[in-house]
mmCIF file of the N, C-alpha and C atoms, coordinates in Angstrom:
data_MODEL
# 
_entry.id   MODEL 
# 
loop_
_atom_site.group_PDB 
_atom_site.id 
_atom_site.type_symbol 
_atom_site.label_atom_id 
_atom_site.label_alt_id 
_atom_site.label_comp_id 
_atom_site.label_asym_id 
_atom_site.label_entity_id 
_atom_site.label_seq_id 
_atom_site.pdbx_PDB_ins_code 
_atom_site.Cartn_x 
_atom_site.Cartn_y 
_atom_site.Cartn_z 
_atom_site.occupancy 
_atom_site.B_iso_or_equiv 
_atom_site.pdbx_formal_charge 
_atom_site.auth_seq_id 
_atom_site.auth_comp_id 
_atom_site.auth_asym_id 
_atom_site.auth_atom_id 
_atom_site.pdbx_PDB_model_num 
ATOM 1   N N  . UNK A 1 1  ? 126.405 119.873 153.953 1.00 0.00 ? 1  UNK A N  1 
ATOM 2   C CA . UNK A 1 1  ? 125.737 120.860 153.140 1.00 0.00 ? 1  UNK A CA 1 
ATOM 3   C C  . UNK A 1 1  ? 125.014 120.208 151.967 1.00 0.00 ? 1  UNK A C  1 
ATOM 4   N N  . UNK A 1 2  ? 125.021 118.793 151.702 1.00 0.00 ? 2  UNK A N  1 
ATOM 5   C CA . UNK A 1 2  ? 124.774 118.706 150.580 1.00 0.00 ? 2  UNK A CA 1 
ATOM 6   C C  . UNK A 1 2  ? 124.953 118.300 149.008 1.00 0.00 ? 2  UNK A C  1 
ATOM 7   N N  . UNK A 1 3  ? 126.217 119.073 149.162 1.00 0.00 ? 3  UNK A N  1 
ATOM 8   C CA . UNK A 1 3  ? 127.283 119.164 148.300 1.00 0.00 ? 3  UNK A CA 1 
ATOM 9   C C  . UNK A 1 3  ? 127.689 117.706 147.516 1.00 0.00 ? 3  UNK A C  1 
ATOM 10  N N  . UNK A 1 4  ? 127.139 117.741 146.316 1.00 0.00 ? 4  UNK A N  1 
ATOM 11  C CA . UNK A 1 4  ? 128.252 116.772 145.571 1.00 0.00 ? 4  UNK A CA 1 
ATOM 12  C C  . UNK A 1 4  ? 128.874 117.206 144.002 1.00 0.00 ? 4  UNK A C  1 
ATOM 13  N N  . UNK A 1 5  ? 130.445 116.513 144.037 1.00 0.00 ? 5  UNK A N  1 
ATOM 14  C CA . UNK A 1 5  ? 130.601 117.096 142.967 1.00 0.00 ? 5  UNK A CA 1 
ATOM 15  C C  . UNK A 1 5  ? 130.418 116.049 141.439 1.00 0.00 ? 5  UNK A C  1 
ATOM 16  N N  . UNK A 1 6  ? 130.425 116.987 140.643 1.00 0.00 ? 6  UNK A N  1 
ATOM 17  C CA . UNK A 1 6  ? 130.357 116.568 139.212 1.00 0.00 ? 6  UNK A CA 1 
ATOM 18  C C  . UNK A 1 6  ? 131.378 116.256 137.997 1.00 0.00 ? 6  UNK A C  1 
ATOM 19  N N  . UNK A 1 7  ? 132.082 116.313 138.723 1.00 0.00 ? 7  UNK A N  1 
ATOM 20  C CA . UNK A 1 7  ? 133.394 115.822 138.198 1.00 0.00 ? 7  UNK A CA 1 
ATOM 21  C C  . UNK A 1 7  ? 133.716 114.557 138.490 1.00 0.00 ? 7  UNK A C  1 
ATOM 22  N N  . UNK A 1 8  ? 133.738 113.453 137.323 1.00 0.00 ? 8  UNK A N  1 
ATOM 23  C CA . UNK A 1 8  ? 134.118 112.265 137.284 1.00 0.00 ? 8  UNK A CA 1 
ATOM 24  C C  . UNK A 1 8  ? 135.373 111.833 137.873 1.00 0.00 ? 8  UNK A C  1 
ATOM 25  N N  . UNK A 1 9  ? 135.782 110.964 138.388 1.00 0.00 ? 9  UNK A N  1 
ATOM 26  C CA . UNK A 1 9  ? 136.779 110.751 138.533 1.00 0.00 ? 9  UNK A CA 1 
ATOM 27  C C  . UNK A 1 9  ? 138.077 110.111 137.349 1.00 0.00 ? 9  UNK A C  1 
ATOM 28  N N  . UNK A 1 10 ? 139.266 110.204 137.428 1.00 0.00 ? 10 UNK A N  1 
ATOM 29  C CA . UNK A 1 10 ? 140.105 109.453 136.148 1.00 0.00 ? 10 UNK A CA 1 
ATOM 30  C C  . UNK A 1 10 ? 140.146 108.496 137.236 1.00 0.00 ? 10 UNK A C  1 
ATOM 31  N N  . UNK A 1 11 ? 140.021 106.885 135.719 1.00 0.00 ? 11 UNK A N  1 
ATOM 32  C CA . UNK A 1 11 ? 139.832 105.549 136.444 1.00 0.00 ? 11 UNK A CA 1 
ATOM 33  C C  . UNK A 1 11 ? 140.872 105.492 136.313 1.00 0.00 ? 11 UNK A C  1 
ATOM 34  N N  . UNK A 1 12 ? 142.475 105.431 137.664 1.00 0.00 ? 12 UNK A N  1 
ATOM 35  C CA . UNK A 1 12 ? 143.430 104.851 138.581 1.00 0.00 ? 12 UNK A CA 1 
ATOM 36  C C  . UNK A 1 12 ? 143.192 103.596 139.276 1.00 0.00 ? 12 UNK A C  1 
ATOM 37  N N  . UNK A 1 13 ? 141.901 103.385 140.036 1.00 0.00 ? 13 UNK A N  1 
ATOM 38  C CA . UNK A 1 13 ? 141.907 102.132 141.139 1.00 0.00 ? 13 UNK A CA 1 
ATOM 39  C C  . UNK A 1 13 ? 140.456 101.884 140.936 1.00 0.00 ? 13 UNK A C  1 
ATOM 40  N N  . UNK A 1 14 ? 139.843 100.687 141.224 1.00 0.00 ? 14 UNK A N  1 
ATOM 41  C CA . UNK A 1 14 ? 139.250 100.069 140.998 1.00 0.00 ? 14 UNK A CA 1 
ATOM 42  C C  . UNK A 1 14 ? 138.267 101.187 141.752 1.00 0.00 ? 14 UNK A C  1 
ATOM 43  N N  . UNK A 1 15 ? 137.612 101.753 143.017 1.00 0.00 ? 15 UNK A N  1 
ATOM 44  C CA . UNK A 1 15 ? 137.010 102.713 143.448 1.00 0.00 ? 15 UNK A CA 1 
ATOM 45  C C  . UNK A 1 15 ? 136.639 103.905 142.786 1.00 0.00 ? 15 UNK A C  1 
ATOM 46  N N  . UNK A 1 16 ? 137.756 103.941 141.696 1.00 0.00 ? 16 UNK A N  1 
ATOM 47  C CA . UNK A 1 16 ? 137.411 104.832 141.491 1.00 0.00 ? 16 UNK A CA 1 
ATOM 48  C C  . UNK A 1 16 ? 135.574 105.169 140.776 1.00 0.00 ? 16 UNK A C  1 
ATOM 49  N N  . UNK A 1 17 ? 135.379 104.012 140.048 1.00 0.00 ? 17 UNK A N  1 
ATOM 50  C CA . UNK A 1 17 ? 134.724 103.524 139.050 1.00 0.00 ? 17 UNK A CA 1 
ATOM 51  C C  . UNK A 1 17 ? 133.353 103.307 140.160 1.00 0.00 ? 17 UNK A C  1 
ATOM 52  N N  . UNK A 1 18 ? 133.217 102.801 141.500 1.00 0.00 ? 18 UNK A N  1 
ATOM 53  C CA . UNK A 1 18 ? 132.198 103.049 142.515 1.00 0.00 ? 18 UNK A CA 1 
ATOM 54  C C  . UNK A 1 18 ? 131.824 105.092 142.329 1.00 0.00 ? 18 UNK A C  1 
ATOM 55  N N  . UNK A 1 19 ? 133.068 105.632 142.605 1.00 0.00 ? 19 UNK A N  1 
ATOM 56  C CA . UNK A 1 19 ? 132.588 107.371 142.692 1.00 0.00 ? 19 UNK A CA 1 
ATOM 57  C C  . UNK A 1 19 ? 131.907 107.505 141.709 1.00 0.00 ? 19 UNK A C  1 
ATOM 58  N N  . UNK A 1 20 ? 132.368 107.316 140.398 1.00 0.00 ? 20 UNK A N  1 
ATOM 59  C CA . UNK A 1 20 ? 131.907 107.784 138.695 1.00 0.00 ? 20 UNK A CA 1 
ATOM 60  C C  . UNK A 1 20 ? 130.445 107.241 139.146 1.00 0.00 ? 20 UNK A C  1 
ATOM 61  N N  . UNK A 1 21 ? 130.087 106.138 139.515 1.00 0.00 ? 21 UNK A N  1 
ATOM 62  C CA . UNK A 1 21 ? 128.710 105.393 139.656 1.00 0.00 ? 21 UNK A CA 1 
ATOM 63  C C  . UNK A 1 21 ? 127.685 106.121 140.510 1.00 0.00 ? 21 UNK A C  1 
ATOM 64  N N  . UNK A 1 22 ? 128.291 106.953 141.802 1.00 0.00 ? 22 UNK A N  1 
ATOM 65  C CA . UNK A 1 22 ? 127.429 107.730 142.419 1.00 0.00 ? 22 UNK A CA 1 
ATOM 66  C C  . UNK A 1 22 ? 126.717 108.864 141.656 1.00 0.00 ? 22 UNK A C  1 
ATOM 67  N N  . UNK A 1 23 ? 127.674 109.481 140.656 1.00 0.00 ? 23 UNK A N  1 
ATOM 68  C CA . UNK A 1 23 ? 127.509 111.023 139.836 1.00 0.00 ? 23 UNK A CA 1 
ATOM 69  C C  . UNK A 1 23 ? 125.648 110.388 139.512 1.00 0.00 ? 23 UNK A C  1 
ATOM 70  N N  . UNK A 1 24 ? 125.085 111.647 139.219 1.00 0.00 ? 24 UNK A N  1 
ATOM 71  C CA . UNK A 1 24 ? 123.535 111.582 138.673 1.00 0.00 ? 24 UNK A CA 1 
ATOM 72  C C  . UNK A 1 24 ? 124.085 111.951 137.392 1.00 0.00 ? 24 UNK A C  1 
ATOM 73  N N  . UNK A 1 25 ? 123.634 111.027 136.611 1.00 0.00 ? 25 UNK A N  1 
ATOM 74  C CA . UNK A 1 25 ? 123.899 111.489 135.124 1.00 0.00 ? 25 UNK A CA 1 
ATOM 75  C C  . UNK A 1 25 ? 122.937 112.350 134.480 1.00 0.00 ? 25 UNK A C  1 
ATOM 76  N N  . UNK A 1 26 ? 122.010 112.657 135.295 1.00 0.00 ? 26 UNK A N  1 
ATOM 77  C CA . UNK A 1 26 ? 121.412 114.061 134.804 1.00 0.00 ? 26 UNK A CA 1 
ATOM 78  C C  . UNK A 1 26 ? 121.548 115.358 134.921 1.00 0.00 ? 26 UNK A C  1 
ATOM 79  N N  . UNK A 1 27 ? 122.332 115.174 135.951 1.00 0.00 ? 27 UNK A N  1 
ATOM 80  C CA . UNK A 1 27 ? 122.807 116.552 136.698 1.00 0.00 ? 27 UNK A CA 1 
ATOM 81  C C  . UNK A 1 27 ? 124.083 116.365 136.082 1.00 0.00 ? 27 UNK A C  1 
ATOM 82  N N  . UNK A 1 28 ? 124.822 115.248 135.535 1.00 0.00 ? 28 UNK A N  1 
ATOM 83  C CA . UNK A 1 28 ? 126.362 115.720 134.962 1.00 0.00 ? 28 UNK A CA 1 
ATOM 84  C C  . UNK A 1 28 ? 125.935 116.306 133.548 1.00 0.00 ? 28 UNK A C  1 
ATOM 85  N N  . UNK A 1 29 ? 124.721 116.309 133.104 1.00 0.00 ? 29 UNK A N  1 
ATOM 86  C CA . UNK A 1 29 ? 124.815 116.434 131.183 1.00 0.00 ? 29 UNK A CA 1 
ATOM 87  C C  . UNK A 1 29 ? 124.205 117.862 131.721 1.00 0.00 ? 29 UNK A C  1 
ATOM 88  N N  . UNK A 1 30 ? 123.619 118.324 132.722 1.00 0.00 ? 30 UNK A N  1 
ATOM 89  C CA . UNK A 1 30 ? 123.615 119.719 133.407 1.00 0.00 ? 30 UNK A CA 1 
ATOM 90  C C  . UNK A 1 30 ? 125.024 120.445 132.818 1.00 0.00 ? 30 UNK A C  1 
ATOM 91  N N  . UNK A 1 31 ? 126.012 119.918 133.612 1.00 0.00 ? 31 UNK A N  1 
ATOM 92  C CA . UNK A 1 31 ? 126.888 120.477 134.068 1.00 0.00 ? 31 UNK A CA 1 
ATOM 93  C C  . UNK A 1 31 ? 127.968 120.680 132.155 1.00 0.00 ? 31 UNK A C  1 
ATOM 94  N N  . UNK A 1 32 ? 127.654 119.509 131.952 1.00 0.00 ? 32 UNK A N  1 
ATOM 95  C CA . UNK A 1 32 ? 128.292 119.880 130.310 1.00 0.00 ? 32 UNK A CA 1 
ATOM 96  C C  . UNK A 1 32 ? 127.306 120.682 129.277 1.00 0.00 ? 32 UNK A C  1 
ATOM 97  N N  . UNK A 1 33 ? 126.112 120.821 129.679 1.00 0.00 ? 33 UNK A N  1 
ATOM 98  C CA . UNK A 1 33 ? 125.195 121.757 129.299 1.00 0.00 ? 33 UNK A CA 1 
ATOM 99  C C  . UNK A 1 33 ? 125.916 123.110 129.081 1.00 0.00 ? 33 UNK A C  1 
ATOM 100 N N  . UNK A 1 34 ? 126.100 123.261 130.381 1.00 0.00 ? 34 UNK A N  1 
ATOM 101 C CA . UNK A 1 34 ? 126.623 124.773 130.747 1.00 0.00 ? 34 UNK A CA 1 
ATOM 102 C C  . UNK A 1 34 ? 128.005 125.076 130.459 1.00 0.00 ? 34 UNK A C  1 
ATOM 103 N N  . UNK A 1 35 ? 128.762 124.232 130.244 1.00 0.00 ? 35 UNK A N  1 
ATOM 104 C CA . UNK A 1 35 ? 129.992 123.932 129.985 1.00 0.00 ? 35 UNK A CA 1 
ATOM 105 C C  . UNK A 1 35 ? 130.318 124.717 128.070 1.00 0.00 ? 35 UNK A C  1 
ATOM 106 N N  . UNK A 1 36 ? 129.715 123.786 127.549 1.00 0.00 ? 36 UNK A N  1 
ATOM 107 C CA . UNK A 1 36 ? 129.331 124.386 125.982 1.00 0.00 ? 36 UNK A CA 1 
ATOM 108 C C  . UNK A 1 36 ? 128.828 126.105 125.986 1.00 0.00 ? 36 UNK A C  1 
ATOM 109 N N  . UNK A 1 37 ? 127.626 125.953 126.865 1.00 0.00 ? 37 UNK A N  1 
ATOM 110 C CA . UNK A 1 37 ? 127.519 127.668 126.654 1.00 0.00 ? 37 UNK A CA 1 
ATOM 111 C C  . UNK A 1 37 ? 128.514 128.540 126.997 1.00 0.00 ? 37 UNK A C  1 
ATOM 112 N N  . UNK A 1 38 ? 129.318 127.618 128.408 1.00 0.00 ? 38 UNK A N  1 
ATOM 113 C CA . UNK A 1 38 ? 130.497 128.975 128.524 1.00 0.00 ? 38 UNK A CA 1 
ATOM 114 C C  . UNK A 1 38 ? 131.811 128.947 127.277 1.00 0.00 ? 38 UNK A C  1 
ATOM 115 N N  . UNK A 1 39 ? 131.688 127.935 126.994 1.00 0.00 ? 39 UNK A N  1 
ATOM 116 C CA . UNK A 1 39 ? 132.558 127.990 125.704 1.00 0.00 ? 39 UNK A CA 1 
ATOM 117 C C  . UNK A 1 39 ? 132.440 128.826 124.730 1.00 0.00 ? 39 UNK A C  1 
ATOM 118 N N  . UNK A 1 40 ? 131.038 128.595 124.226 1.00 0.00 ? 40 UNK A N  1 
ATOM 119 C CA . UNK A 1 40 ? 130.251 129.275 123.012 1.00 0.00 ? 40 UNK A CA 1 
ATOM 120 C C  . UNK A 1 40 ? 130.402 130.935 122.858 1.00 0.00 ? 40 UNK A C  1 
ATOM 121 N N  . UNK A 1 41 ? 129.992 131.501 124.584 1.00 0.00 ? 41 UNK A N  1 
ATOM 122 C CA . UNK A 1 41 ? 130.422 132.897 125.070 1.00 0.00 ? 41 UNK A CA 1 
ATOM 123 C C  . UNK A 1 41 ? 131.997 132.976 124.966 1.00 0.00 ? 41 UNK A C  1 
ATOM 124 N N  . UNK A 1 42 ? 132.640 132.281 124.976 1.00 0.00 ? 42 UNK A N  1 
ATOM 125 C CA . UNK A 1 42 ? 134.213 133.040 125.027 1.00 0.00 ? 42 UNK A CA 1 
ATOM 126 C C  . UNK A 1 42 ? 134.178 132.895 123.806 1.00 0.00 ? 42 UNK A C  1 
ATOM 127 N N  . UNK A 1 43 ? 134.139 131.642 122.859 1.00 0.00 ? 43 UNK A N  1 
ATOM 128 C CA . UNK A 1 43 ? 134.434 131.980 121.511 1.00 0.00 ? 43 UNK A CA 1 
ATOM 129 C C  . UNK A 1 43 ? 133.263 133.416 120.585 1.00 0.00 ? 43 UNK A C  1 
ATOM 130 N N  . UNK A 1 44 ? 132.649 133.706 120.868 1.00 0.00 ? 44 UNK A N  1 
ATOM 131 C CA . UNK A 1 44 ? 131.453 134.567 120.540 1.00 0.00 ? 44 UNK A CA 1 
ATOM 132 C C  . UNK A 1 44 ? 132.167 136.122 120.732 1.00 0.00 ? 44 UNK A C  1 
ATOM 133 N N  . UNK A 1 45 ? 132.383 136.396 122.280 1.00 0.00 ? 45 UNK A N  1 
ATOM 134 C CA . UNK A 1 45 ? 132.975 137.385 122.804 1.00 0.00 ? 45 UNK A CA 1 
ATOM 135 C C  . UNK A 1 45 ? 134.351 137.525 123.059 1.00 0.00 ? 45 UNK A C  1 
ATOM 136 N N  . UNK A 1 46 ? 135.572 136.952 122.316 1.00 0.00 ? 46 UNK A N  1 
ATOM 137 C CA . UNK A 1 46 ? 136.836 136.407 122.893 1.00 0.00 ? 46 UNK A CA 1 
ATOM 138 C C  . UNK A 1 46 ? 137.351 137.306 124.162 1.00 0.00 ? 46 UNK A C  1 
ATOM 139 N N  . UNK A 1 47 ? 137.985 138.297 123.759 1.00 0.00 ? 47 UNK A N  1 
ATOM 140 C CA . UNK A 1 47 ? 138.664 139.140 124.953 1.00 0.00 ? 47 UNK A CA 1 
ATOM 141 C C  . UNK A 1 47 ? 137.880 139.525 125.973 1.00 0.00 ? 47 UNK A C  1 
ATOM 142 N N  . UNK A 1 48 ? 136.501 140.352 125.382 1.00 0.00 ? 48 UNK A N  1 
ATOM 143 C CA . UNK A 1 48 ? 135.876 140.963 126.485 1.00 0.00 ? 48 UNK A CA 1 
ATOM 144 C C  . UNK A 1 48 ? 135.281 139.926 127.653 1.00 0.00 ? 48 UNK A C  1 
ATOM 145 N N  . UNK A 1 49 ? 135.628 138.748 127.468 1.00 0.00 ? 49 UNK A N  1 
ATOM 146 C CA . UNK A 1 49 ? 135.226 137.540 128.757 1.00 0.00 ? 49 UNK A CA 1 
ATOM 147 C C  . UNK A 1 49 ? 136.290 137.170 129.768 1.00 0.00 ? 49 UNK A C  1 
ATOM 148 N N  . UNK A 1 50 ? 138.137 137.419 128.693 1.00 0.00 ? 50 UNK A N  1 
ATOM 149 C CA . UNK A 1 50 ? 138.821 136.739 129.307 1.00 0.00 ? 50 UNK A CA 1 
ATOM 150 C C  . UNK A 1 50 ? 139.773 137.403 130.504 1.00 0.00 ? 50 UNK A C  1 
ATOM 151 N N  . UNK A 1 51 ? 140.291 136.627 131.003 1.00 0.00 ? 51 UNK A N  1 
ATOM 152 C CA . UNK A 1 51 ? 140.985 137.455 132.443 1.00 0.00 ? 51 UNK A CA 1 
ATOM 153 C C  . UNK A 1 51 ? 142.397 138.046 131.516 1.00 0.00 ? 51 UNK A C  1 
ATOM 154 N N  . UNK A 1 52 ? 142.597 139.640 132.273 1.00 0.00 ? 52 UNK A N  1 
ATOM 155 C CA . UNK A 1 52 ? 143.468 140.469 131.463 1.00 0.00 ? 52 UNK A CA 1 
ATOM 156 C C  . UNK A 1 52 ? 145.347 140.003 131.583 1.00 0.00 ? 52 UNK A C  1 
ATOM 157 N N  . UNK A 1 53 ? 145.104 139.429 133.315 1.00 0.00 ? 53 UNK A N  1 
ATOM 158 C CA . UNK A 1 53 ? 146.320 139.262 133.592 1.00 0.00 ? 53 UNK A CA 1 
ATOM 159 C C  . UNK A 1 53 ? 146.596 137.837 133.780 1.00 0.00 ? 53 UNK A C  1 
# 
């Protein structure tokens, strides 16, 4: 499909540090882009965002 993810890996083994190297670092500062705004919205809106149960 396509699919890759954006989540770094935690450096454990030497490979790991090959995965981290594949990530597009433009598409990860994407992903913390959006990351901040969803933050920004929960702190902005607290309850009415968060799950009840």
């Amino acid at each position: 499909m396509g699919i890759r993810p954006l989540i770094k890996h935690r450096l454990h083994a030497v490979y790991d540090h090959a995965h981290n190297a594949r990530i597009d670092d433009e598409l990860y500062g994407q992903r913390a882009m959006t990351e901040t705004v969803n933050s920004s919205v929960k702190r902005s809106l607290g309850v009415a965002v968060r799950a009840r149960a």
